[in-house]
DSSP file (Angstrom, degrees, kcal/mol; ACC not computed):
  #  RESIDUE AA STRUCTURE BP1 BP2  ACC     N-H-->O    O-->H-N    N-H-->O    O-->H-N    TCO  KAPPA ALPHA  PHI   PSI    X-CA   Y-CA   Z-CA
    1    1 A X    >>        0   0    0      0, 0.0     4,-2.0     0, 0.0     3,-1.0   0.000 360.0 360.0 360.0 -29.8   60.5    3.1   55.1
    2    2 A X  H 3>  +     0   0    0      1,-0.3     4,-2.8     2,-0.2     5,-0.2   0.893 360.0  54.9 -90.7 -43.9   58.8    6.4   54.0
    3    3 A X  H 34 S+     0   0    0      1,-0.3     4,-0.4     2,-0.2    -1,-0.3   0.715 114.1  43.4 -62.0   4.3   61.2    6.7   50.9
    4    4 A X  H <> S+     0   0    0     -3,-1.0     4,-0.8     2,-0.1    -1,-0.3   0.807 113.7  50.4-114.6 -24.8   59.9    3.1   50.0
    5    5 A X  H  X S+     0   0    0     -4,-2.0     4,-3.2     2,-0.2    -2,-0.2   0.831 113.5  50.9 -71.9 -38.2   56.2    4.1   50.9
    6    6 A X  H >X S+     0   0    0     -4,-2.8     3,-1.4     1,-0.3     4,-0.6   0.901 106.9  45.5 -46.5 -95.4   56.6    7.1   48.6
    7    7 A X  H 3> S+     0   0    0     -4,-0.4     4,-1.0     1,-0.3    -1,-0.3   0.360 115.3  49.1 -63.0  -2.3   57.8    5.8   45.8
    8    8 A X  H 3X S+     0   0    0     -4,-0.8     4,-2.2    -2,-0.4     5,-0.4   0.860 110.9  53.2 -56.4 -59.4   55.0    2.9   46.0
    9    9 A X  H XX S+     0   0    0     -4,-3.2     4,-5.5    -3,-1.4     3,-0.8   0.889 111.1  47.7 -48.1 -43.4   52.4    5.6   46.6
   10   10 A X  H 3< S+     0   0    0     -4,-0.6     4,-0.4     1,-0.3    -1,-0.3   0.680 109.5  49.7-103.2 -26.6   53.8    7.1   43.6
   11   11 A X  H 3X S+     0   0    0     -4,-1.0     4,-1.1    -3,-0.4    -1,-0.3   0.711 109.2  52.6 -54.2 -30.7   53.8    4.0   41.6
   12   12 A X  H <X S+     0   0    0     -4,-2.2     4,-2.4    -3,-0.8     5,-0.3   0.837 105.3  53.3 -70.0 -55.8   50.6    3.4   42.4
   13   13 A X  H  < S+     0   0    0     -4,-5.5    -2,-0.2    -5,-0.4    -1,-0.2   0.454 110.7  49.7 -63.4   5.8   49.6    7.0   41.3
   14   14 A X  H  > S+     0   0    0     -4,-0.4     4,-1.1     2,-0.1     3,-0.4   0.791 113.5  44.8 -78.3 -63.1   51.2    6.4   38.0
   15   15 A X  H  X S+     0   0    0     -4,-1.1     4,-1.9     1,-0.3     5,-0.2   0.794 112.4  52.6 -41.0 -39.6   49.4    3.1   37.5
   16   16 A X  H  X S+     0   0    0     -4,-2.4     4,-1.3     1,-0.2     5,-0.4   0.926 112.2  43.1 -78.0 -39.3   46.3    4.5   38.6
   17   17 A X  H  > S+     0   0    0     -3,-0.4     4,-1.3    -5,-0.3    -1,-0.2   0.801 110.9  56.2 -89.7 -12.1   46.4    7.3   36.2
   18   18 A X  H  X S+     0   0    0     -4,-1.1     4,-3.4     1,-0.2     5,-0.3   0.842 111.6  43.3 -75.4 -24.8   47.6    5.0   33.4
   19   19 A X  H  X S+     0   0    0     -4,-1.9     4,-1.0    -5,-0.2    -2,-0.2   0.691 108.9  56.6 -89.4 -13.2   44.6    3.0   33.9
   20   20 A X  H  X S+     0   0    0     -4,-1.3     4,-2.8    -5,-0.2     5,-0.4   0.761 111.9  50.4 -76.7 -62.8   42.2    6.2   34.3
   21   21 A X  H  X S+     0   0    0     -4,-1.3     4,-3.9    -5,-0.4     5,-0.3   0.942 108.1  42.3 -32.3 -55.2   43.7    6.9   30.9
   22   22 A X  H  X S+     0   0    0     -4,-3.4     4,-1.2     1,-0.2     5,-0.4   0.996 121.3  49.4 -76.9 -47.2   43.1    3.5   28.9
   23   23 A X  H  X S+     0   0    0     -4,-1.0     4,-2.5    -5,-0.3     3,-0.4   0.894 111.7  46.9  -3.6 -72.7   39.4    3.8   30.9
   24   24 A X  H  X S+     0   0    0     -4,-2.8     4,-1.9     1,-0.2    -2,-0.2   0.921 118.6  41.3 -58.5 -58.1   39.2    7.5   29.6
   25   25 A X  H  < S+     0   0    0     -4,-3.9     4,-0.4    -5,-0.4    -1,-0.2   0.557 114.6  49.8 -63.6 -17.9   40.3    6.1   25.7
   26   26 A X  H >X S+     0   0    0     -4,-1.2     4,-2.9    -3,-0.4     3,-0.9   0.771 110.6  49.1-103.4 -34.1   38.1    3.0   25.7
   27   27 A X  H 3X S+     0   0    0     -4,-2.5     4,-1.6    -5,-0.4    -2,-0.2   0.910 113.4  54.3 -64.2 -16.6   34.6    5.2   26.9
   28   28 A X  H 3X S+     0   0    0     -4,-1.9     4,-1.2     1,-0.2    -1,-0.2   0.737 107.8  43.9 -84.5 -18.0   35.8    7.3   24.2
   29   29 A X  H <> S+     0   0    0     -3,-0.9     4,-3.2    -4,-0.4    -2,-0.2   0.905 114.2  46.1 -83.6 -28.3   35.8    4.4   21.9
   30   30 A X  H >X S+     0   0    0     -4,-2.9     3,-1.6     2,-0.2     4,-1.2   0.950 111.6  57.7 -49.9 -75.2   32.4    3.0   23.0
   31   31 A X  H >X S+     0   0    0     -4,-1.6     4,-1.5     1,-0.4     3,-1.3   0.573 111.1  39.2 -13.2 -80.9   31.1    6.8   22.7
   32   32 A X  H 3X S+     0   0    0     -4,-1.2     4,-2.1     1,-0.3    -1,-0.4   0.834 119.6  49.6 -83.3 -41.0   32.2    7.1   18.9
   33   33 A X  H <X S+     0   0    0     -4,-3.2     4,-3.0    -3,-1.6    -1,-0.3   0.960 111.6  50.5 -64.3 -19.9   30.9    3.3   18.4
   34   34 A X  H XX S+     0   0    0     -3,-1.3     4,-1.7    -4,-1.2     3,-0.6   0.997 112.8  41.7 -86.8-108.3   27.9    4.3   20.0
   35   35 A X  H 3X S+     0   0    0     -4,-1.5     4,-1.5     2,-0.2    -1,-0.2   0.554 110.4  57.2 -15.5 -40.8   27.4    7.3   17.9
   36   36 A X  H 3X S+     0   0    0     -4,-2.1     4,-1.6    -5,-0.2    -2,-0.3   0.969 111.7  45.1 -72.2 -44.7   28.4    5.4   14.6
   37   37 A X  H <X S+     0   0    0     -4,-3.0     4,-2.8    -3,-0.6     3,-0.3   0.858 109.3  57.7 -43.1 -51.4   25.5    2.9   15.5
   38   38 A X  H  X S+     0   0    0     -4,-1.7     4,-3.6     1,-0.2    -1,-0.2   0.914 110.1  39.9 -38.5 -55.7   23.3    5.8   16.2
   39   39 A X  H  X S+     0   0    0     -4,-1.5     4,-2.6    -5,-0.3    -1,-0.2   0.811 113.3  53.6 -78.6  -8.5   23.6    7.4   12.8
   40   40 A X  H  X S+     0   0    0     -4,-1.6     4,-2.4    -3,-0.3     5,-0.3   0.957 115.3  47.1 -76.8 -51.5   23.4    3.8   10.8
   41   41 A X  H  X S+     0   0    0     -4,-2.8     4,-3.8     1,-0.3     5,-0.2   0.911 107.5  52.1 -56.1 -45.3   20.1    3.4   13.0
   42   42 A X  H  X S+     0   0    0     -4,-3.6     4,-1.7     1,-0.3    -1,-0.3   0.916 114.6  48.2 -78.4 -30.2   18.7    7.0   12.1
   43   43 A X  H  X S+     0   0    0     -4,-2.6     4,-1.8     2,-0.2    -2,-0.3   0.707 104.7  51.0 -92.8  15.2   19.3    5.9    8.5
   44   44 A X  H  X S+     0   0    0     -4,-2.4     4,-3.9     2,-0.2     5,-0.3   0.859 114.8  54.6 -25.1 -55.3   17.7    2.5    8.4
   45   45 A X  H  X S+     0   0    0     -4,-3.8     4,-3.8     1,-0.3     5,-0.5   0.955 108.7  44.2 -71.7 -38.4   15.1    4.6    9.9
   46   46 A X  H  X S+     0   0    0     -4,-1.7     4,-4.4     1,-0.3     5,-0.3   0.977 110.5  47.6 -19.4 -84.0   15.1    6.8    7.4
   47   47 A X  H  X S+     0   0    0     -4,-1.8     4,-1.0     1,-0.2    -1,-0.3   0.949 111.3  53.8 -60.0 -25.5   15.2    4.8    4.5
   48   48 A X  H  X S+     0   0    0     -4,-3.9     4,-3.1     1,-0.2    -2,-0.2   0.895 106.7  52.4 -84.7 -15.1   12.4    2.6    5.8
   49   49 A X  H  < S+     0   0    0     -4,-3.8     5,-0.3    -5,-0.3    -1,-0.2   0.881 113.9  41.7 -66.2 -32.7   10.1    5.7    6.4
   50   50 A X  H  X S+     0   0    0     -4,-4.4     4,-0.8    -5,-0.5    -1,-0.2   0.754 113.2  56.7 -88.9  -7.1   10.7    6.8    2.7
   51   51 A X  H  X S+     0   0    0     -4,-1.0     4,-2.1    -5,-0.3    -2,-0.2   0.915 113.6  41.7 -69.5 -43.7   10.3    2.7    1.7
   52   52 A X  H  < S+     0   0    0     -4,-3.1     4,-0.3     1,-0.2    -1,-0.2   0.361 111.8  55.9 -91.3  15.5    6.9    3.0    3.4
   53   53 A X  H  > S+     0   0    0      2,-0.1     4,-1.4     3,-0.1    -1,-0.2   0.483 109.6  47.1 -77.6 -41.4    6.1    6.5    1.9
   54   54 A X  H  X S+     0   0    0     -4,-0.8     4,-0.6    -5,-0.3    -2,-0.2   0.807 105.7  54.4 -74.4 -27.2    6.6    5.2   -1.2
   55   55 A X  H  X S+     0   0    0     -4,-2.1     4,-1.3     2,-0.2    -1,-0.2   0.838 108.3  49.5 -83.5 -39.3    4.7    2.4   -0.8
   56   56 A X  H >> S+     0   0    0     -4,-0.3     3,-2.1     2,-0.2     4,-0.7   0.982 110.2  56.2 -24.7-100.1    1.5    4.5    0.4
   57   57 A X  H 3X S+     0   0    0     -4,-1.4     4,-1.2     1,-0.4    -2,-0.2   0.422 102.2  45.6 -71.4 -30.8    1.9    6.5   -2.3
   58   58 A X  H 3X S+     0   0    0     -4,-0.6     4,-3.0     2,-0.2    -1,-0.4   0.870 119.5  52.4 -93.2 -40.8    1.8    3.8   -5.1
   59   59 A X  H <X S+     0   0    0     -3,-2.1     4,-2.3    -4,-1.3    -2,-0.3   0.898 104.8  47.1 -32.3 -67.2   -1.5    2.5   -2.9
   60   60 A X  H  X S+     0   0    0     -4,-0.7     4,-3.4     2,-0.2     5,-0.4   0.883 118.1  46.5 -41.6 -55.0   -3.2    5.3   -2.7
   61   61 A X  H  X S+     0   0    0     -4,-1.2     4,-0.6    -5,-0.2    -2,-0.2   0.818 119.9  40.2 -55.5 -31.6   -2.3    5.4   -6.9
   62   62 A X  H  X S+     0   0    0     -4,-3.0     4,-0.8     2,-0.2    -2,-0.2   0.968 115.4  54.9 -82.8 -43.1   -3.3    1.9   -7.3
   63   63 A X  H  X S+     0   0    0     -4,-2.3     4,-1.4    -5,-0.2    -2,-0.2   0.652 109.9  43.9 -39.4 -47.2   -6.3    2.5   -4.8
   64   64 A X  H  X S+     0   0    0     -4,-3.4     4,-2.0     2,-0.2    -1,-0.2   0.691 105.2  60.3 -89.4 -15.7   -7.7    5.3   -6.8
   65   65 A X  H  X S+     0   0    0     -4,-0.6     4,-1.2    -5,-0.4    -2,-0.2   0.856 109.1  50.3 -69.3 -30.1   -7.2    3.5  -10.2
   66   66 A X  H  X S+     0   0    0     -4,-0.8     4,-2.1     1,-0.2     5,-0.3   0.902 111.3  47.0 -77.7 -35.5   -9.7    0.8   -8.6
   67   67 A X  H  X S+     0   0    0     -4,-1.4     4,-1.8     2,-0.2    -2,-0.2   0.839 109.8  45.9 -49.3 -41.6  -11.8    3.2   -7.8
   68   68 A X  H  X S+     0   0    0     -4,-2.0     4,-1.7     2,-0.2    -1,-0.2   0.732 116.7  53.0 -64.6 -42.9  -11.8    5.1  -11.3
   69   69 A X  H  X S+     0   0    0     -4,-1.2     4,-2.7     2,-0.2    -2,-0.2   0.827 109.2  45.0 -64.6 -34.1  -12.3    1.3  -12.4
   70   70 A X  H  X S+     0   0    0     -4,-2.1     4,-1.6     2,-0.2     5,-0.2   0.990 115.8  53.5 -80.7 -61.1  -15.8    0.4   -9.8
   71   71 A X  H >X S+     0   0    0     -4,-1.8     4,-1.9    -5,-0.3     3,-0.7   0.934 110.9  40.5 -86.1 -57.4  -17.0    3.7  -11.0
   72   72 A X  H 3X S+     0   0    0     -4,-1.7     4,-3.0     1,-0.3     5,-0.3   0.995 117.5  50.7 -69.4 -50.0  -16.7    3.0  -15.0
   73   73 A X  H 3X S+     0   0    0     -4,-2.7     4,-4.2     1,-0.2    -1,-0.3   0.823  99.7  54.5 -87.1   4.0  -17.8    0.0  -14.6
   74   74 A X  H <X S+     0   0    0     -4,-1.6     4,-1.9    -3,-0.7    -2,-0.2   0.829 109.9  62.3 -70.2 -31.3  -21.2    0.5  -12.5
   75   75 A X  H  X S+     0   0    0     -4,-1.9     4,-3.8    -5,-0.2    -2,-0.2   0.849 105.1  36.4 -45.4 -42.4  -21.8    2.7  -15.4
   76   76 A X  H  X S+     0   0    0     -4,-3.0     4,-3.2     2,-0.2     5,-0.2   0.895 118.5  50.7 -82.0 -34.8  -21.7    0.0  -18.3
   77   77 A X  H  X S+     0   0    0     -4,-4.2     4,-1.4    -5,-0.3    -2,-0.2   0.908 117.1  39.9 -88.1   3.0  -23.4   -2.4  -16.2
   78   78 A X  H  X S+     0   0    0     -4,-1.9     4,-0.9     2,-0.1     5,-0.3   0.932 118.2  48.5 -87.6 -16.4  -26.1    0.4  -15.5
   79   79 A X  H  X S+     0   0    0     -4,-3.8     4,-1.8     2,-0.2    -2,-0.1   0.873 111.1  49.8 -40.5 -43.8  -25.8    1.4  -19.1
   80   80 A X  H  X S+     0   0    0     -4,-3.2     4,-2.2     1,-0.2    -3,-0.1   0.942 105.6  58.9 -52.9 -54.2  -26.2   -2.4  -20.0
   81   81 A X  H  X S+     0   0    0     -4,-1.4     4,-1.2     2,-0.3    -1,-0.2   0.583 105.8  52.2 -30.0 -46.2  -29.3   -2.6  -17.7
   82   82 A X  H  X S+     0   0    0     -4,-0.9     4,-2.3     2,-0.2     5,-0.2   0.772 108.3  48.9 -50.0 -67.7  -30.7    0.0  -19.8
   83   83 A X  H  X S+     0   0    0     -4,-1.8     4,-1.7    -5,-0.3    -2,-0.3   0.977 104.4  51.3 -35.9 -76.7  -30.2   -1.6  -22.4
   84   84 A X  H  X S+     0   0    0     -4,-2.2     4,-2.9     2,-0.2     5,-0.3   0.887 103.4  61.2 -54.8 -36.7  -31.6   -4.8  -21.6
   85   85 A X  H >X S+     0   0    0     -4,-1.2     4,-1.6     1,-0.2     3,-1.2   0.948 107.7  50.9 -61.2 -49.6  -35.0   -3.2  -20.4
   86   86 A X  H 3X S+     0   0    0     -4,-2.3     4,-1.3     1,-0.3     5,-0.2   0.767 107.3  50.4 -49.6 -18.8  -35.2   -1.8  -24.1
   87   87 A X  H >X S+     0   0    0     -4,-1.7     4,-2.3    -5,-0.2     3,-0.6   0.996 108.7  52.3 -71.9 -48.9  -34.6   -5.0  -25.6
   88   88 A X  H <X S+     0   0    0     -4,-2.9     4,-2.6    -3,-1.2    -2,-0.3   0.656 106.3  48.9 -51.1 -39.4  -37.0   -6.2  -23.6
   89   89 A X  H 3X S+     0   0    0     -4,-1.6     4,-2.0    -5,-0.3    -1,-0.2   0.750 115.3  49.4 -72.5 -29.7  -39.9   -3.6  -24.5
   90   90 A X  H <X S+     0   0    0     -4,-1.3     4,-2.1    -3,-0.6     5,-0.3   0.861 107.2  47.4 -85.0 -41.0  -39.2   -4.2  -28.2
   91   91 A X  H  X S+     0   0    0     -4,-2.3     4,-4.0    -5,-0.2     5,-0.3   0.998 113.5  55.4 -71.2 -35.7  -39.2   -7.9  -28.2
   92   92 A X  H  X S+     0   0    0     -4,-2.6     4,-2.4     2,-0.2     3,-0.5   0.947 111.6  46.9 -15.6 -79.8  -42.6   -7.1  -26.1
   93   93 A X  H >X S+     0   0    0     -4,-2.0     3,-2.1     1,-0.3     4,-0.9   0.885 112.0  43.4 -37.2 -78.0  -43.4   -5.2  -29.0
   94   94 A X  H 3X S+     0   0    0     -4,-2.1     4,-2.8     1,-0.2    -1,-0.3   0.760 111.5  55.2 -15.8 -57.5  -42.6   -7.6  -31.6
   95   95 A X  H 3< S+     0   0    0     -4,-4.0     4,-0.5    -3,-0.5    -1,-0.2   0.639 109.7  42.0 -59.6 -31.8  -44.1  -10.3  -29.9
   96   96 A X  H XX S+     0   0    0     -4,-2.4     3,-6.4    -3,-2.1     4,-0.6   0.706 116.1  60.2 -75.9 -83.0  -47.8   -8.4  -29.5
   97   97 A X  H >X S+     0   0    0     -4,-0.9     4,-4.1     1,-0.3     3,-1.4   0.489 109.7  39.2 -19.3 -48.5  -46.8   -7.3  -33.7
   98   98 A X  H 3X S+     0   0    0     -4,-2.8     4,-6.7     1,-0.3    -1,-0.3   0.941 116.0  49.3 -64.8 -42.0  -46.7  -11.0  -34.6
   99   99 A X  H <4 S+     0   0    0     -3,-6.4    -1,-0.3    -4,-0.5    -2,-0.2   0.576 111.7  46.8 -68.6   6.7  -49.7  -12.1  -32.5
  100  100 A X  H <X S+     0   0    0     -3,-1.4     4,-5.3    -4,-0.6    -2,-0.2   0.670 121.3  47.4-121.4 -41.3  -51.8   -9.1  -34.0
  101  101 A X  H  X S+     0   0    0     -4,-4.1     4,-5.0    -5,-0.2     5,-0.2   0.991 115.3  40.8 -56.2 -49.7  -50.0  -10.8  -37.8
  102  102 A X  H  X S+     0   0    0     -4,-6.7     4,-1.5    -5,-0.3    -1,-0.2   0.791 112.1  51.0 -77.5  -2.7  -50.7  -14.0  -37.3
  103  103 A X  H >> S+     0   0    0     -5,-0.3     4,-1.4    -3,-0.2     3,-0.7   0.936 116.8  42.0 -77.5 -47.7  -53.9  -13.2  -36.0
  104  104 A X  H 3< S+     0   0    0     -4,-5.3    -2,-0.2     1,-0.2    -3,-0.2   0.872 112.1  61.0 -50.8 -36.1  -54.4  -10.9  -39.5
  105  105 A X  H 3X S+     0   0    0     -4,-5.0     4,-2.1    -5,-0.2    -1,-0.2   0.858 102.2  50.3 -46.2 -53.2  -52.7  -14.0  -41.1
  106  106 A X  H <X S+     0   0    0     -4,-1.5     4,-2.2    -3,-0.7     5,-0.2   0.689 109.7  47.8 -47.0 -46.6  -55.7  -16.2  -39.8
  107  107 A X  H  < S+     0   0    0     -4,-1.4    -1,-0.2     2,-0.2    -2,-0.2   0.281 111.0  50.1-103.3  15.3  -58.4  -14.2  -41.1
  108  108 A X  H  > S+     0   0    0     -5,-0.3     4,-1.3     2,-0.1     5,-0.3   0.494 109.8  49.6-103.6 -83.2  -57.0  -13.9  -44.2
  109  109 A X  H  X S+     0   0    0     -4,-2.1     4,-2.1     1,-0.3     3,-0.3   0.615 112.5  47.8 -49.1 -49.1  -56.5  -17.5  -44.5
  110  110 A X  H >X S+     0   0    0     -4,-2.2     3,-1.7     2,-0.2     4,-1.2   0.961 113.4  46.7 -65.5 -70.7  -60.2  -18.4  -43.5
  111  111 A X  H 34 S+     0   0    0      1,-0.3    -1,-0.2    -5,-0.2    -2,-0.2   0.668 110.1  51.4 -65.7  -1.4  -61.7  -16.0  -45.8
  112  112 A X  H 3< S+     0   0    0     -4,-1.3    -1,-0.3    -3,-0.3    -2,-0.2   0.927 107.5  55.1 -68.7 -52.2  -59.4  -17.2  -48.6
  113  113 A X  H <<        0   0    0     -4,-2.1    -2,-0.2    -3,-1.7    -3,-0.1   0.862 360.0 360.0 -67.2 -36.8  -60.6  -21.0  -47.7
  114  114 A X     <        0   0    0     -4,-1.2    -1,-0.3     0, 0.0    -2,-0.1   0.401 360.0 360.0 -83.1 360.0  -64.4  -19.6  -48.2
């Protein structure tokens, strides 16, 4: 009876340690999938941090080209603005000059009639 309880016990401890083993060999594969997943993840992150650096970067570029753009053009239309009042003070002008001709126009033309 003890020689058959030995050698059980000791079948059992041979089972037990094959099955600690294939345990030991499968945490070691999760572990190393584990790890490959880890580094795939840290570059995903990676590349999307330099996608979205790059993408800032051409923003900022695009961003200051509208800016460069508002600013040139509130200059032509306040150049334009400028502009326009002077047209406007010469057609003034024009406008008295012709009333002050056709008024000279008038008194010539009556004292020609006389």
């Amino acid at each position: 009876q003890l020689h058959v309880t030995t050698s059980e016990k000791n079948e059992l401890a041979r089972n037990l340690e094959m099955v600690q083993n294939q345990l030991q060999e499968k945490e070691n594969e999760i572990k190393r999938e584990i790890s490959g997943y880890k580094e795939r993840l840290l570059q995903a992150e990676k590349e999307h941090q330099d996608a979205l650096t790059e993408a800032n970067r051409k923003n900022e570029v695009e961003i200051e080209a509208c800016h460069e753009k508002i600013s040139s053009l509130e200059h032509f239309i306040s150049s334009q603005k400028l502009e326009i009042e002077h047209l406007k003070s010469n057609k003034e002008q024009l406008n008295n000059s012709l009333k002050e001709a056709n008024q000279a126009l008038g008194e010539f033309l009556k004292i020609k009639v006389r």
